[in-house]
C-alpha positions, -999 to +999 in steps of 0.1 A: -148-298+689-119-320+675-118-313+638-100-347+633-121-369+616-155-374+607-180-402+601-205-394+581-240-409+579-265-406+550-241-384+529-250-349+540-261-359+573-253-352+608-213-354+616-201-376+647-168-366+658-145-397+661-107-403+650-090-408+622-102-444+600-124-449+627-161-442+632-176-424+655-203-429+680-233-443+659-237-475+641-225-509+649-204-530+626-238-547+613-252-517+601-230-506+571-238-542+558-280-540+561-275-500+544-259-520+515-282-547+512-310-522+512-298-491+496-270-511+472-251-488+449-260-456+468-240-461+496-206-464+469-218-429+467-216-419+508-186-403+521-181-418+554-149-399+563-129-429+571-094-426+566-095-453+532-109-426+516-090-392+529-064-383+503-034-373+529-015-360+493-045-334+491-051-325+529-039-297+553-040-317+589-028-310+624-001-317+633+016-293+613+055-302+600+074-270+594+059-245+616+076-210+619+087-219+583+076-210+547+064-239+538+053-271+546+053-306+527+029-308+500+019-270+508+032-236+495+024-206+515+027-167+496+022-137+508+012-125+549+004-168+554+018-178+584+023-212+603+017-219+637+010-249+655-028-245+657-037-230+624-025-214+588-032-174+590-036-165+560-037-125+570-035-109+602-059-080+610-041-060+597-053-038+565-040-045+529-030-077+534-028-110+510-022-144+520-026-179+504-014-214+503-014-241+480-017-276+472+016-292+459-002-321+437-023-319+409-059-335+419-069-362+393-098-377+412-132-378+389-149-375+422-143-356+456-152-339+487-135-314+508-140-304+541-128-268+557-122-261+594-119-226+588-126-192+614-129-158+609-128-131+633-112-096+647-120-067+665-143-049+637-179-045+646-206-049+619-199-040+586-162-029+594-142-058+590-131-077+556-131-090+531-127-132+533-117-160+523-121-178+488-115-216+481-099-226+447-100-255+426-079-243+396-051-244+369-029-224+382-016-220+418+004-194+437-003-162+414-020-135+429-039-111+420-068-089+430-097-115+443-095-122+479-053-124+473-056-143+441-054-139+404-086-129+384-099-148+353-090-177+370-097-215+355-115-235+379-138-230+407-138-209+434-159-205+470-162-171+479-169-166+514-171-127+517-175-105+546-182-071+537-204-058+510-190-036+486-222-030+468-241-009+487-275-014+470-274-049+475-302-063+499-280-097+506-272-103+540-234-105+548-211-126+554-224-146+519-208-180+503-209-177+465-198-203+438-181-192+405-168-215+375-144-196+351-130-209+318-108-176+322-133-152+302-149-138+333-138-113+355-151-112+395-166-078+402-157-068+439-179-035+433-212-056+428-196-087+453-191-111+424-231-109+416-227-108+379-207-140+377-222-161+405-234-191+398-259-196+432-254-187+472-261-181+511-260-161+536-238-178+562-230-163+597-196-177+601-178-145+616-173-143+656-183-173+658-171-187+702-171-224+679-159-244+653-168-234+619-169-259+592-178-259+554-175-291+527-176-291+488-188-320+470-181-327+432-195-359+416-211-365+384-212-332+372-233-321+407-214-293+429-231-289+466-218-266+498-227-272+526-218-256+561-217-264+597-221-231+614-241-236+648-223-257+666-253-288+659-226-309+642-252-309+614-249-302+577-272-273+561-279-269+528-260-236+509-254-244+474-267-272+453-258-268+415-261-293+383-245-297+349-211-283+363-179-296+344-141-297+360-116-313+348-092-332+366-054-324+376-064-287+390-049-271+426-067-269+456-061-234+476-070-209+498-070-174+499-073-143+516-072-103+515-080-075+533-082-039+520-092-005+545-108-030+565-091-061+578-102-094+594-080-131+612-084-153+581-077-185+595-078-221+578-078-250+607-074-284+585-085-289+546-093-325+539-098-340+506-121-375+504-121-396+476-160-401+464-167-441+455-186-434+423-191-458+395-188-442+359-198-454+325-174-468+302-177-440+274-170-418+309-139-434+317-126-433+282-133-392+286-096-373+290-106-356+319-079-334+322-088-316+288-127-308+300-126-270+297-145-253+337-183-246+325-220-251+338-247-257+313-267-233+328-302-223+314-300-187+328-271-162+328-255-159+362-258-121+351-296-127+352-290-127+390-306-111+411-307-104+449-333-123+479-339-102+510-335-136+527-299-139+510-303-166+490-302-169+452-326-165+428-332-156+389-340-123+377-370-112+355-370-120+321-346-112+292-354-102+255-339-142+249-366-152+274-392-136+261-387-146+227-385-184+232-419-180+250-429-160+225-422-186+196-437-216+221-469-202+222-466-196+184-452-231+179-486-241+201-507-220+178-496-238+148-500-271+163-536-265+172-547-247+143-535-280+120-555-304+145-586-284+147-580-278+103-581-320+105-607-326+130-629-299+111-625-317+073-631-351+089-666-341+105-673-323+068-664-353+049-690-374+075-719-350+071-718-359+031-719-392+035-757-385+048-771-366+019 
């Protein structure tokens, strides 16, 4: 299926194929008009994938200019990244290899969605291949390092979507999409798969795959949501959906990939950036966005992780911290009722003299 543009309906919804700043098959030209009449200031919130809103400065799109080159405009290659004419490789399977390529332009947009035409594949069977490819929205750009070909105690966000797992205690199923946000403090632990710092993730079976494989990120208003597009149903599913997440404007976008003793095709098809119609409030706009430092206010540690035998995320048992806030709530609630039943009590004494 033609990864060249993409109308989307509802949001997250179900993708029609169609061309660029066109729709595709679905709704006539009446429609948009009665979704705004009866949704109103949702729809400034839907990405419809027409071209108005793809940011050509921030996308990675077929055709290709400078194949069997470097580099490309707006696009910086490193490493074993090669060009040809129907994808980026950003590593061969071949083992201890690192590949990646970069955005030109700083991003400045409050609000955006990116979607990846990406594929994975080679000739290992299960459990033999890796590692995978990570998507970056950071501060810096073409410095690599040790995390899937890139630098560690990055600044930004990254999408890890990793292959093999190193930890073998782990009861996740692999390959697994991960989210981290790093304000360059933390370090990603290939030995435990990044469990320590993730913030939430899937399992995603997007290696082998005989179709197109697709994922999209989504940052508005402080929500950050993955999605994928892995069966070939030209359907969105649910991966990640995170709140209270803060990026600041004028990062990179990138991608990356590495492989160690075992090696995988790391391929990226087409990146494309969509600007996200979303009203903000006036203190909002007068907000330097570019000085925001990367953070989540999180009410768990994303140490406090722990692993589902389905693969997805959830927390881990409770902390000394957790068990002394409850531990002063009930207290707290102790207090409280102790004082009302202390009142209640010297009222019904003070009635019971008025009768003698």
């Amino acid at each position: 299926m033609a990864a060249e543009g993409w109308f989307w309906r509802w949001g997250w919804g179900r993708r029609c194929p169609g061309r660029p700043g066109l729709p595709g098959p679905g709704p006539g030209p009446t429609t948009p008009l009665l979704l705004f009449l009866l949704l109103g200031p949702v729809v400034a919130d839907i990405t419809d994938g027409n071209s108005e809103h793809l940011k050509r400065e921030h996308s990675l799109i077929k055709p290709y200019q400078g194949v069997g080159s470097s580099s490309m405009p707006l696009w910086d290659f490193q490493g074993s990244t090669i060009l040809t004419s129907q994808y980026v490789r950003l590593t061969p399977d071949e083992r201890s290899k690192e590949g990646s390529i970069w955005n030109h332009q700083p991003c400045f947009l409050k609000d955006w969605e990116m979607h990846v035409h990406f594929k994975v594949h080679g000739a290992g069977k299960k459990n033999l291949h890796g590692d995978g490819i990570a998507l970056w929205y950071t501060r810096d750009r073409l410095v690599p390092g040790p995390v899937f070909g890139s630098k560690d105690n990055f600044h930004g966000l990254a999408i890890f979507l990793d292959t093999y797992p190193n930890d073998e205690t782990t009861e996740r199923v692999f390959p697994y999409i991960s989210v981290m946000v790093n304000n360059g403090s933390l370090s990603y632990d290939h030995s435990k798969d990044g469990r320590w710092t993730e913030l939430a993730g899937c399992t995603a079976d997007f290696r082998n795959r005989d179709h197109d494989t697709f994922l999209a990120v989504r940052y508005s208003r402080g929500r950050l949501t993955v999605m994928t597009d892995l069966e070939d149903k030209n359907e969105w599913k649910n991966c990640i959906d995170i709140t209270g997440v803060r990026l600041p404007t004028g990062y990179y976008f990138g991608a990356s990939a590495g492989t160690g003793d075992l090696s995988d095709n790391h391929d990226i098809i087409s990146m494309k950036l969509f600007q996200l119609m979303v009203e903000h409030t006036p203190d909002e706009e007068n907000i330097d966005w570019t000085k925001i430092e990367p953070g989540v206010n999180f009410l768990k540690s994303p140490k406090d992780n722990v692993d589902d035998p389905t693969g997805n995320f959830r927390s881990g048992p409770l902390t000394g911290w957790r068990v002394f806030l409850l531990l002063l709530c009930a207290l707290l609630g102790i207090i409280v009722c102790a004082v009302v039943g202390a009142v209640v009590f010297q009222k019904r004494q003070e009635r019971n003299k008025r009768f003698y």
